[in-house]
N, C-alpha and C positions, 0 to 999 in steps of 0.2 A: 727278560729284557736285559740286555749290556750283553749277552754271554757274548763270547768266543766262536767262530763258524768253526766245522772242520773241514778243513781243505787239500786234498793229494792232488798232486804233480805228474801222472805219468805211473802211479804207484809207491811203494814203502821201499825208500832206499838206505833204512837207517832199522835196527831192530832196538834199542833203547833210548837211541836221541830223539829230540823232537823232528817228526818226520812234514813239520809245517812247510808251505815257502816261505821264501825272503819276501817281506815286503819293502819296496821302496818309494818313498816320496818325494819329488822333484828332487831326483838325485843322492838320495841320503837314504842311508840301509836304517829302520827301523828296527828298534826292541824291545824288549815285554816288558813291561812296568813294574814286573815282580819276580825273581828268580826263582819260578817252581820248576818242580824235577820233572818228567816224560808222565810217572808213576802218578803224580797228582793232577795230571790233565782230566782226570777222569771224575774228579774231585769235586763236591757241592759246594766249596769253598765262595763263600763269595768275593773274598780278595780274588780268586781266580776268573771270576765271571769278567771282570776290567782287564785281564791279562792278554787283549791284543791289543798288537802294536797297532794296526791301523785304524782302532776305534772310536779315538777321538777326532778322526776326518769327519766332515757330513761331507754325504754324498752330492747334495745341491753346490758344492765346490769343488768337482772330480771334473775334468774336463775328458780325462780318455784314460782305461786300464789295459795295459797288453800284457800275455802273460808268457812267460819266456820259458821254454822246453828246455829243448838243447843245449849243448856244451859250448858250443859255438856264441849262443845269444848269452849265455851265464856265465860264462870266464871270466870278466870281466868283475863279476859281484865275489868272486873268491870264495871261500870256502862254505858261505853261509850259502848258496848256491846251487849246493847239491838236489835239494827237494823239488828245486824250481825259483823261479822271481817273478812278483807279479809288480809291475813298475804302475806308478797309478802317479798322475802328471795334474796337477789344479790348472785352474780356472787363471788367466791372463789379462788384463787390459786390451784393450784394440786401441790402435795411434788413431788420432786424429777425430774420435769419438766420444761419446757422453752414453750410456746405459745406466737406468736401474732397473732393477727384477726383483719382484717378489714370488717366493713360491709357497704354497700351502698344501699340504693332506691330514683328512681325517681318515683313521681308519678304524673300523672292528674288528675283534679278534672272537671267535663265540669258545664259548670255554667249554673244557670238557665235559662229557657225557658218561653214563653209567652204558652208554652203547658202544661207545671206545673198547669198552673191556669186559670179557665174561665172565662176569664175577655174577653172586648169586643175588635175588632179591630176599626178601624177607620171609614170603613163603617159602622158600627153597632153601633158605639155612636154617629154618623150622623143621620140612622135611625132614633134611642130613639129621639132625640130630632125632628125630623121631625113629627114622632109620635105624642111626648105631645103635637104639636104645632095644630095638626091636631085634636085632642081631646081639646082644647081650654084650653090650661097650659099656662099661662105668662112666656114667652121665656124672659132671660134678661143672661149676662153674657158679657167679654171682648173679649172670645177666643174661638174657636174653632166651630160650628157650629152655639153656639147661639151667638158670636158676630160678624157672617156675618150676621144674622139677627138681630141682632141690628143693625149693619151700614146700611143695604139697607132700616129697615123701617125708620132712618133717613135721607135718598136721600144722603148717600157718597159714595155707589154703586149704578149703574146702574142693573140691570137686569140681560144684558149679564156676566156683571163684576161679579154679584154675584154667576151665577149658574157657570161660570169659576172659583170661589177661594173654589166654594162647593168640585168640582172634585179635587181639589189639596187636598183639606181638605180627599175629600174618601179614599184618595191613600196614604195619607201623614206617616200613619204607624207608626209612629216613636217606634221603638224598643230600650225602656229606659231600658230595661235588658242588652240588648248588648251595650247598652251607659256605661249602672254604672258597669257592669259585667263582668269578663275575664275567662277562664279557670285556674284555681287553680291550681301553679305547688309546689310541695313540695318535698325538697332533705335533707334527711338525710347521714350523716356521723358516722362512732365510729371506735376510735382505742381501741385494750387494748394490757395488756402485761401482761402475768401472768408467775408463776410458785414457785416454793419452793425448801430445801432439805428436810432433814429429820428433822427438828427441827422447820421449818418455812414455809410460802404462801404466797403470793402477791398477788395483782389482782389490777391495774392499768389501768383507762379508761378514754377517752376524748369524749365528742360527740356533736355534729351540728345538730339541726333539723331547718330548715329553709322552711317559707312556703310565697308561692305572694298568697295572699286570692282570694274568690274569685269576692270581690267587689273591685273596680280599688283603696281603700282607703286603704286598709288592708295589714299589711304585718307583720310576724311572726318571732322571732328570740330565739333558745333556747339553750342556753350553756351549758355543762353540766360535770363536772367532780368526779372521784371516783377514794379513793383509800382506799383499804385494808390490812391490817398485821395483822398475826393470828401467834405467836412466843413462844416456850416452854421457857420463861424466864428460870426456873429450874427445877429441878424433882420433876412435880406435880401442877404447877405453870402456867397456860396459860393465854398470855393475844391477846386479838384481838383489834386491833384501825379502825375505818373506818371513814373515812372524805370525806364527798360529800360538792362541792361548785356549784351554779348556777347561773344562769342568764337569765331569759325572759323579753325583748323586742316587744312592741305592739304598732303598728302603726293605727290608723282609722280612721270611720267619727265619727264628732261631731252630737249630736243629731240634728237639725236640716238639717242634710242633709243624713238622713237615705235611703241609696238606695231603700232598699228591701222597706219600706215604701211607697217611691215615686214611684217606678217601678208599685208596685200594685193598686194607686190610683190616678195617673195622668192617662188624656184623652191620647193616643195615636194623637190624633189631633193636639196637641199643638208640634210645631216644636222647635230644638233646637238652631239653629241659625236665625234672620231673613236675608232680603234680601241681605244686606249687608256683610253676613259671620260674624258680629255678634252677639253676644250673645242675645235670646228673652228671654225678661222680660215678665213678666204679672202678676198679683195679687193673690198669690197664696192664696183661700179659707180656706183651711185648713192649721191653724197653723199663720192667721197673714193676715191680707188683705196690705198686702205691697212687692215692686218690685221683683220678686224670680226668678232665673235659677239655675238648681241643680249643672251645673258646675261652675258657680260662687259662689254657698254658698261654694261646699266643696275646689273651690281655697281659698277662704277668712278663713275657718273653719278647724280648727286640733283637735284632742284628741290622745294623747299615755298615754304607761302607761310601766311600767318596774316593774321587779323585781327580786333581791338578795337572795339566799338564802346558806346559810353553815348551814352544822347538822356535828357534832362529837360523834361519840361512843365511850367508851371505857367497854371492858367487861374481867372482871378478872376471874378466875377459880383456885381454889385453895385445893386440895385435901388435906382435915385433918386428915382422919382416915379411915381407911376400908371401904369401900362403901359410905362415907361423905364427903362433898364438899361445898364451899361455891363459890356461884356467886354473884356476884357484877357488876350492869351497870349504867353507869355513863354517862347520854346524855346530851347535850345543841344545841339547834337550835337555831337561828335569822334569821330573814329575813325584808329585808326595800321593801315596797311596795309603788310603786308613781303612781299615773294619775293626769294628768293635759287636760286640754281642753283650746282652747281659737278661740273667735268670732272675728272678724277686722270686722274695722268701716263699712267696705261696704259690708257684710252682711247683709242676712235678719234677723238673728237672733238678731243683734246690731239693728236695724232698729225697730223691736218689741221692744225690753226696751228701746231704744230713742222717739218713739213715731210718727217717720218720716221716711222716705226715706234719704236713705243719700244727701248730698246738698242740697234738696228741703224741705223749712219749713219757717213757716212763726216767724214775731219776737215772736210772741204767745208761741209757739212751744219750741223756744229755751228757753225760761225763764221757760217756765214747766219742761224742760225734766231730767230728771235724767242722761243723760248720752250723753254730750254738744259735748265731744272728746271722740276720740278712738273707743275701743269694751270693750268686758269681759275676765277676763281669772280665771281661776279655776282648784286649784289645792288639793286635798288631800296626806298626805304621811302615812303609817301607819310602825312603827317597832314594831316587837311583837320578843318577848323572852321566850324562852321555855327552864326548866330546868327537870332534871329527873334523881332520885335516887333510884335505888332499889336493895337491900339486902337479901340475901337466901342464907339457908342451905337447901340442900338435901341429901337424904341420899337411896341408892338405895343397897339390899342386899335381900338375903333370909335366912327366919326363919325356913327352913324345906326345904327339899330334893327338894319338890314339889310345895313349899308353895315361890312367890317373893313379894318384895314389891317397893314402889317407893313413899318419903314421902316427902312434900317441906313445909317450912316454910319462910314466907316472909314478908315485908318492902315494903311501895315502898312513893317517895312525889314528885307529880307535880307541877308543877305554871307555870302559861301561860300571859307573861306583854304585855300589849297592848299598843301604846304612838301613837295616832293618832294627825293629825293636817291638819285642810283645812280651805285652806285660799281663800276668793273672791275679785278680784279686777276689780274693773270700770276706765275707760280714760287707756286701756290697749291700745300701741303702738307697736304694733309687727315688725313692719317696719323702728321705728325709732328706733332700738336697744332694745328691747323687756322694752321701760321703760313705765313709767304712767305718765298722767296727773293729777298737781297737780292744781288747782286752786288758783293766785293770791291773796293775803292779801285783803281784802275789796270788794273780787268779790260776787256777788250773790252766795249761795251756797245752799241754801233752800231747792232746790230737787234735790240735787247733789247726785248719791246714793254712799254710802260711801263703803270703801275695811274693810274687818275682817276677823279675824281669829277663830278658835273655836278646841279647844284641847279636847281629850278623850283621858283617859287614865285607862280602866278596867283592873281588876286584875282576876285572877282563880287559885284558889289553890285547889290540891284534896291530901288526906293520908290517905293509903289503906292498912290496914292489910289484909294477907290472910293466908291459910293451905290448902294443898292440897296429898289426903293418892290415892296411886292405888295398887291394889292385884291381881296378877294373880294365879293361882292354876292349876297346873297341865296344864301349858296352853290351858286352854280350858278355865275356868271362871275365868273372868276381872271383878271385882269393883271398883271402882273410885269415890270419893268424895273431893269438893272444896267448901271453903266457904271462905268469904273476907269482910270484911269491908271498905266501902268509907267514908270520910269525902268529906263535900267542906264549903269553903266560902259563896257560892253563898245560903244555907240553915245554919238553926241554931241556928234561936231565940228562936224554943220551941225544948229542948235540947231531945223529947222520936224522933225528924225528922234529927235528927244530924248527927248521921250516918246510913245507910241503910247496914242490912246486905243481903248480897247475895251468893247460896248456890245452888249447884246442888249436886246430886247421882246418878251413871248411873253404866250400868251392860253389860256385853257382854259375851254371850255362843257361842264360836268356836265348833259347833258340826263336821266341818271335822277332828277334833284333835280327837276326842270318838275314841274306838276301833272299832265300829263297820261299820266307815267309811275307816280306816284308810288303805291305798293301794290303794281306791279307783282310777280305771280310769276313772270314768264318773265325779266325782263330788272333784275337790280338795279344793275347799272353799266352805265352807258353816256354814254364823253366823246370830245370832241374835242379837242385841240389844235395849236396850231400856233407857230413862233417864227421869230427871224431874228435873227442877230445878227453882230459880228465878231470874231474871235479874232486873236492876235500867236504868231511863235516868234520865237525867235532860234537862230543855229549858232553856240553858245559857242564855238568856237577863232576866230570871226571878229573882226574889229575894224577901225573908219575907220583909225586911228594906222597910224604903220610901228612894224613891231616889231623888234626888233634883239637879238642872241644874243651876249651878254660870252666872249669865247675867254680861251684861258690866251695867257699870252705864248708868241710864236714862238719855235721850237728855235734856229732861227738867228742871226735878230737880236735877238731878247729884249724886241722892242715888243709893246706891248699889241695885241691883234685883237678886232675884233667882226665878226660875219656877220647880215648882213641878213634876216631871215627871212620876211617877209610886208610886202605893198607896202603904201604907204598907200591910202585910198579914202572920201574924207570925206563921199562923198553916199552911204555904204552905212543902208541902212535896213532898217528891221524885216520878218520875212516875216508878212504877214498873208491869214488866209481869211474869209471870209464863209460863214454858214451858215445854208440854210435849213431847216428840219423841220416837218412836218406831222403827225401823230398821231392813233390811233384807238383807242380800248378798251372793249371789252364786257366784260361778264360776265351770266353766263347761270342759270337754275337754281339761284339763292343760290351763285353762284360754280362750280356744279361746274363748268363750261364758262367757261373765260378764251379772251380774242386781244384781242392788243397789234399795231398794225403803226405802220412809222414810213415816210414816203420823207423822204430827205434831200439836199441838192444844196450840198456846199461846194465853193469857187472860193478858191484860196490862190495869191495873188499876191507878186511879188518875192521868190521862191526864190533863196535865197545859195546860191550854187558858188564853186570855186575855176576860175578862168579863165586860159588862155596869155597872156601879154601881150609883146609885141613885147620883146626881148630890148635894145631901142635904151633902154628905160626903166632897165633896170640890173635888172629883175626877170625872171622867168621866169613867173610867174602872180600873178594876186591876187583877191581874194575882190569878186563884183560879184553885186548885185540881176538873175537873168536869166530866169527862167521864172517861168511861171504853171500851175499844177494844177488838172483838176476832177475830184473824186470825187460820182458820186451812185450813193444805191442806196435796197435797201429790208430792211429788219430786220422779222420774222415771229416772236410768238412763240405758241404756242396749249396750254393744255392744258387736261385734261378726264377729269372721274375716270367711268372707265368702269363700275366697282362703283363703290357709298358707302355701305359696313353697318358696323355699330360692333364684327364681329367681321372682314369681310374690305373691304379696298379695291382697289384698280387705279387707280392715274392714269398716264396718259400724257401727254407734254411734245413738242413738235418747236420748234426756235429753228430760222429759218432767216435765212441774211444774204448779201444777195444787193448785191455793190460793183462800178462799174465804173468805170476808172482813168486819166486819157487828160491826157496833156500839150500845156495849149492854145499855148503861147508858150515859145519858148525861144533865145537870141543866142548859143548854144552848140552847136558843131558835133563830134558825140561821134566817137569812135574807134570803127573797125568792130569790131577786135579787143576789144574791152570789151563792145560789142551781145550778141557771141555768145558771151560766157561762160556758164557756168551759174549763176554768183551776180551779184548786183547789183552795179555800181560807182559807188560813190556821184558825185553827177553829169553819168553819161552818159544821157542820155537821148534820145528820137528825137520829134521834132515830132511830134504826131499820134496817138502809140502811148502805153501807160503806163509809169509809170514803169519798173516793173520787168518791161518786156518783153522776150521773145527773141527774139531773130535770129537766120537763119544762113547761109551761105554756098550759092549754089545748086547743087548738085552736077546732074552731066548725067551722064553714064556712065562706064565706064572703056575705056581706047583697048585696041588691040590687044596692048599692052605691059603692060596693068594700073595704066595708070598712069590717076589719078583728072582728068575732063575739067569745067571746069564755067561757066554761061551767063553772059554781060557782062550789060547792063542789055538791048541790044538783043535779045537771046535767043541770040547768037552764041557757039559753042560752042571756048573757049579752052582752051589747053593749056598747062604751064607753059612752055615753050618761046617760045611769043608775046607777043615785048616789049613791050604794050601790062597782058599779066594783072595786074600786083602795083598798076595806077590803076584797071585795068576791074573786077579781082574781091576783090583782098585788102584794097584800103584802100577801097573805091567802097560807102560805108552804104546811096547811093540803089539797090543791085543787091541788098542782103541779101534774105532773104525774112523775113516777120514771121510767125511760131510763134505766140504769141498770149503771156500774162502767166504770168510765175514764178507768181505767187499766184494761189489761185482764184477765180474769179468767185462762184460759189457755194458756201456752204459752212455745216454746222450739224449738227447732233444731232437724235437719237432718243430720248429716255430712258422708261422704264418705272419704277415704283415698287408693288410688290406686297406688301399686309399681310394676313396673317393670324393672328391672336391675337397672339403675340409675336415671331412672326417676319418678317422683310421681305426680299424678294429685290428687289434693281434690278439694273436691265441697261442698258448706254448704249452706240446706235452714232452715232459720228463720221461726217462727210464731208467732201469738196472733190470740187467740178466746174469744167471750162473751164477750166484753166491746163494748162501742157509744162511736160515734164523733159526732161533733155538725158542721158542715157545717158553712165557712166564710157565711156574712150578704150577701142573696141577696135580699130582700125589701126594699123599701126607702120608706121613710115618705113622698116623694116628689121629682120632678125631678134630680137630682144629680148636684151639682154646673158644670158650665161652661167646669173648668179642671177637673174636676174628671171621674175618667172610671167608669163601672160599671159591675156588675157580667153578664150574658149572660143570667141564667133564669128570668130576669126583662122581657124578649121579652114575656114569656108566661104570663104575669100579665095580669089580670082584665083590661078591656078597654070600654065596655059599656054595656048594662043591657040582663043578662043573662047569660054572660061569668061566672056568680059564679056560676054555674051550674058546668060548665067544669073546671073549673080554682082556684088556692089558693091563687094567689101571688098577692097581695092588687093592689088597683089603685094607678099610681099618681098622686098624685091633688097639688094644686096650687099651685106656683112657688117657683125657687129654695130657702131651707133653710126658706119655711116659712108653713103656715097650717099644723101643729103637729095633729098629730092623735097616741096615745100615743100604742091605739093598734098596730097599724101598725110597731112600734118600735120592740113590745115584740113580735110580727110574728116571730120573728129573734130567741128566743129563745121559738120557741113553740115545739112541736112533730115533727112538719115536715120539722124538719132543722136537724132531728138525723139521722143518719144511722151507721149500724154494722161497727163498727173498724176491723172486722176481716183482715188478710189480709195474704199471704205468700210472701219470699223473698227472691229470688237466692241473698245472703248477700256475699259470696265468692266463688270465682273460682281460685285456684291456680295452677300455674303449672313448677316444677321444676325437674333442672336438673345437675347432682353432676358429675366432671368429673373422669372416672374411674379409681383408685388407680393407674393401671401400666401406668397409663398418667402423673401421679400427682407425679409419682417417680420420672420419668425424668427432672422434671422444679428444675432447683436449683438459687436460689440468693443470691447472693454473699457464704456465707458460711452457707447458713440455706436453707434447703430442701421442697419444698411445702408441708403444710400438707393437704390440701383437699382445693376445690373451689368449689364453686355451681352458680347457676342461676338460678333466678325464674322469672316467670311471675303473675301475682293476676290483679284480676278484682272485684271491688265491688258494690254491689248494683246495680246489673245487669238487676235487673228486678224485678216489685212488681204488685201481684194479689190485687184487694179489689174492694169494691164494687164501681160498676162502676158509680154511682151517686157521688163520690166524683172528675170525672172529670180533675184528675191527681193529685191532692195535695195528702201528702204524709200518708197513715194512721198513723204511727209511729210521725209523728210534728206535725199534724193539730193541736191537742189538747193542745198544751202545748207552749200557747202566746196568749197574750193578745188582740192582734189586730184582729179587723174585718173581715178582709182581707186574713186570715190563716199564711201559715211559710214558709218557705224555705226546699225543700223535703231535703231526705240524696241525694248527690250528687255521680252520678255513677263516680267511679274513676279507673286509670290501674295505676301499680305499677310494676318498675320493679325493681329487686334488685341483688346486688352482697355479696358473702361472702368470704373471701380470708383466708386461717390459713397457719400459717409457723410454 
């Protein structure tokens, strides 16, 4: 709960900046609450989970979202622009009127399943390891199947003893999803209050979204309020104020006790309590060979995080003369952003940077350890300040009978103040009053690791001229042209990159206005249009300057240090695209039949990356202008009410959007090992192919030994033995094979809307066509530690000579965590771990019901009359098609996380809701 959506525009017009849209609200370009880089989007950070800008909206105070393609409709927002803007407009007062409204939903989320993922049960990673034992694998480990055979080959089991705690082991099951996991409940709340006379509006709201997550650690808090005044000061004179204040609270795990992590790579074998009812320890492999229980870390382990936010508008209007008017808005935002985490002594986490077990350590031990008392605790806070001025006259009148115009001149200056501070503390005492240990005058303190703090504090300033002419004629032809100038800070040592002008012209023919339509009954809309214009981004952490990082003084000699942190680069310039769009739209039968279609072709030139640079410079990399991008595609949207009676309807909707992605220029030579990830790296990219394409290494067969064989460039079939492999196949991009793009090509909805009398049922399916996923890891280099589960096609692997005949999936050879066989690694990202993403998705099912006016007459309270109630029911994420080699993980997440292991599907949720108006 709180995260961040992900959202493309049309496709990826940026290869290291953030490639989000603009979001804007009533007027005012929104920004992220925390200055993370492109690289940490990817990030489990829970500061980052709060890091959009539109999050503290509730959505019971959105009144309309439009989302703006074109160069034409985005000129206008400047350079933040490029990815797209989605303009999102609140909720107003009505003159002359009194409203209030309540709304309510509960919803369930049902939490993950051991069905989600093919991972193995308890007999079946008793099996595997009966298996390697039987094939002659050095069985060793503390728990689970291979430390009953460790105990019995050292006579502490008997025989009978052993094949009795095997059966306990088969059955033992443990269901660590339903350990860490609960069903997800989340209840929102909102009041408002609206209404006006004739000179003024209101619109007054409170709102609660409150959600239990759906890992036992997680809990969500979101506060929310808005108010609005929209008042004719005098004649001619308007001014509107809006003031929103918020508040999200976040509760979780600390990294070290990552459910979703442990759920998918702990053995189902390994029990949660021992004999005694308590808690089993054992040595957890992964992540620390020291005492672990996951509900003992996450009793010992916390992380929250909070955060503040108030925005103020103020927007003036001021009519000077005939058709001319001057607007004025005047914003300010702040928000304070916190997370903190903290480890206690009797974690394993504390136990890892101690170097021991708690209580158990030798005098050795303690004179080494860095951290003697307590645990850790860590905390970042970030306040960022955002200001915003912008000035404009318009002027909107006609020069002829026939002839309108609509003409703006404008101002605008932003700055965006960042004042970050995180601080680390060691001998944390959570228990004795949240204090530290200090150590003694004269005590050892050698490798005592010490508590610090580290401030940031970036600035962003942009000042943007613009003009903006539109002409209608005879309402039928629309011209429009915007052109605007950005400055920023962040560019502007070579003064021809200082400021980047940006400029569209777009046209539109209304041919149902012509005479020769005009009456028409078959056809009452019918335009064309067409534009073209250029957009700017920038990648905020970039900059011409060297930037340089103030250290504390050295331990040793006590002189002041600074570290270099990014090289200079004075010809860095803005990244910009060009864009063309072309446009179609009917309307049919007094509208019952709509189609909208667009084709569009943008070319986004001088893409910032961060680049290697010859180490002779005194740098390691630094930020250069090096590729060029084109996205073209086509956006389809059609609907059409199939009934249209005043007691029943049917309309049907299809959006389709159809992107293709291909990087024309790039002075960037990417890393194989990044091509064939299954998430993006910001950066790497391959001439020719799109951004975010896959690759993968070319696997050919497995040899007589099981061991994975696979083709050079020339089709030459290598083994890892051949000292040529690690230039021909592991580091060689031009050998990879290309998969085709993470994202789909295709992709759109279905929706339905069904009325009759007062009830409406809708039904919405999702899609994606033409993109790969890459399949979690199921190859091992070797038998999988003791605790660890493993994926379920390991059963079909290679097991003695011949099986490569029939079979792909390497052998295991000799024992746990040792004998590396480096092919058998990159098995993992070869051809035969891709399969199609396609996938369809009953996404919603809604179903509501409004009670009928002569019902809704007769309820009165106290002295205000019901104005209308409803009830709905919603079902989501009902059901999802895709190819069935991906074994229930989810096509829409696989791809986008880091881990081995795959992600957590969307989770099917019911939702019920109430709406009440007086």
């Amino acid at each position: 709960p709180g995260a961040a959506p992900k959202i493309r525009v049309r496709g990826t017009a940026t290869i290291a900046g953030n490639a989000d849209p603009l979001w804007v609200l009533d007027g005012v370009m929104l920004e992220n609450s925390v200055p993370i880089t492109v690289a940490e989007l990817n990030s489990p950070d829970v500061m980052n989970m709060f890091n959009s800008a539109i999050g503290g909206v509730s959505p019971n105070d959105i009144e309309s979202i439009t989302v703006l393609k074109d160069a034409s409709a985005t000129a206008i927002y400047g350079t933040r622009a490029a990815n797209g803007v989605i303009v999102v407009t609140t909720k107003k007062g009505k003159r002359n009127g009194f409203n209030i409204s309540y709304q309510h939903t509960s919803a369930v989320s049902l939490r993950p399943a051991y069905r989600d993922f093919d991972l193995m049960d308890s007999r079946e990673r008793v099996e595997l390891t009966q298996q390697c034992y039987d094939d002659g694998l050095y069985i060793n480990g503390g728990v689970g199947m291979e430390g009953l055979m460790s105990q019995y080959a050292l006579g502490n089991l008997t025989l009978q003893q052993f094949r009795e705690e095997v059966k306990k082991t088969e059955t033992r099951n443990t269901d660590w999803f339903k350990l860490l996991y609960r069903n997800a409940y989340t209840q929102t709340h909102n009041l408002s209050v609206s209404g006006g006379s004739e000179k003024a509006d209101y619109y007054i709201s409170l709102s609660y979204d409150g959600e239990q997550g759906a890992d036992k650690q997680t809990d969500y808090k979101n506060f929310n309020g808005l108010a609005k005044l929209n008042a004719e000061l005098f004649r001619g004179v308007r001014l509107s104020a809006t003031l929103q204040a918020g508040r999200r609270d976040r509760e979780t795990f600390h990294a070290s006790a990552d459910p979703f992590e442990y759920a998918v790579r702990t053995s189902r074998t390994i029990p949660v309590y021992d004999e005694n009812g308590d808690y089993f320890f054992y040595k957890k492999t992964f992540g620390g060979y020291y005492l672990y229980n996951i509900l003992n870390e996450q009793e010992n382990t916390h992380r929250e995080s909070s955060q503040t936010d108030l925005k103020g508008i103020l927007n003036l209007t001021v009519n000077l003369y005939k058709g001319l008017k001057y607007n004025g808005l005047f914003s300010y935002a702040s928000s304070h952003s916190s997370s903190s985490d903290y480890a206690k002594e009797k974690s394993a986490y504390a136990a890892e940077i101690r170097g021991y077990d708690f209580g158990d350590y030798t005098q050795e031990e303690y004179d080494k350890t860095s951290l003697p008392f307590g645990g850790v605790y860590n905390e970042t806070n970030y306040e960022q300040r955002t200001s915003l001025i912008r000035n404009s006259l318009e002027y909107k009148g006609n020069l002829a009978e026939d002839f309108s115009i609509d003409a703006m001149l404008g101002q605008e200056f932003r700055t965006t103040l960042y004042k970050g501070l995180t601080s680390n503390g060691s001998g944390y005492m959570h228990d004795r009053g949240n204090i530290f240990y200090e150590p003694a005058l004269g005590e050892n303190t050698g490798h005592l690791a010490r508590n610090k703090m580290t401030r940031n504090i970036p600035e962003r300033s942009y000042i943007s001229y613009y003009a903006v002419l539109s002409a209608m004629y005879k309402d039928r032809y629309v011209i429009n042209g915007n052109i605007r100038f950005d400055g920023s800070n962040l560019f502007g040592s070579n003064q021809k990159y200082r400021y980047l002008p940006l400029w569209s012209v777009s046209g539109k023919w209304i041919i149902s206005n012509e005479h020769f339509l005009s009456g028409s009954e078959l056809v009452n809309n019918l335009a064309v249009r067409a534009s073209y214009g250029l957009r700017g981004n920038i990648v905020e952490e970039s900059t011409p300057q060297i930037v340089a990082s103030a250290l504390p003084p050295n331990e040793v000699n006590q002189l002041l240090q600074m570290e270099i942190i990014q090289a200079p680069n004075p010809e860095l310039k803005w990244e910009t695209t060009s864009s063309v769009n072309i446009g179609f739209e009917l309307g049919m039968f007094d509208n019952r039949l709509t189609l909208d279609v667009d084709y569009y072709r943008d070319y986004s030139k001088d893409l910032i990356a961060s680049k290697n640079v010859s180490s002779v410079t005194g740098f390691l990399n630094k930020f250069v202008n090096y590729a060029d991008v084109k996205n073209q595609g086509v956006d389809v949207s059609v609907s059409g009410y199939i009934i249209r009676k005043k007691q029943f309807s049917w309309l049907s909707s299809v959006n389709l959007g159809y992107v293709k992605n291909k990087v024309v220029k790039s002075n960037i030579t990417p890393q194989a090992e990044s091509l064939v990830k299954s998430i993006y790296t910001p950066g790497e990219v391959f001439l020719g192919k799109p951004v975010n394409g896959m690759f993968s290494y070319r696997f050919a067969r497995l040899d007589e030994n099981g061991i994975p064989l696979f083709y050079d460039e020339n089709n030459n079939i290598l083994s890892e033995d051949d000292p040529e492999i690690e230039e021909a196949v592991y580091n060689n991009i031009y050998n990879l094979k290309y998969e085709g793009t993470r994202d789909p090509i295709l992709s759109g909805g279905f929706n339905n809307v069904i009325r009759y009398k007062d009830f409406s049922l809708s039904f919405l399916f999702s899609f994606g066509l033409k993109n790969k996923v890459r399949l979690p890891e199921f190859a091992y280099n070797s038998l999988p530690e003791a605790d660890q589960n493993a994926n379920r096609k390991i059963m079909d692997r290679w097991r003695k000579p011949g099986d490569e005949a029939t079979k792909i999936i390497p052998v295991l050879s000799g024992h746990a965590g040792g004998d590396s066989h480096y092919t058998k690694v990159i098995f993992n990202k070869s051809q035969k771990t891709v399969v199609p993403g396609d996938y369809l998705r009953l996404r919603n099912v809604m179903l509501e019901y409004r009670l009928p006016g002569r019902l809704v007459q007769k309820i009165v309270l106290g002295d205000r009359q019901l104005g209308g109630i409803s009830l709905k029911f919603q079902a989501q994420n009902l059901f999802v098609w895709a190819d069935k080699r991906m074994k229930g993980y989810d096509p829409e997440t696989i791809n986008y996380t880091t881990t081995a292991y795959g992600s957590l599907p969307l989770p099917r949720s019911f939702t019920l809701g109430l709406n009440v108006n007086f």
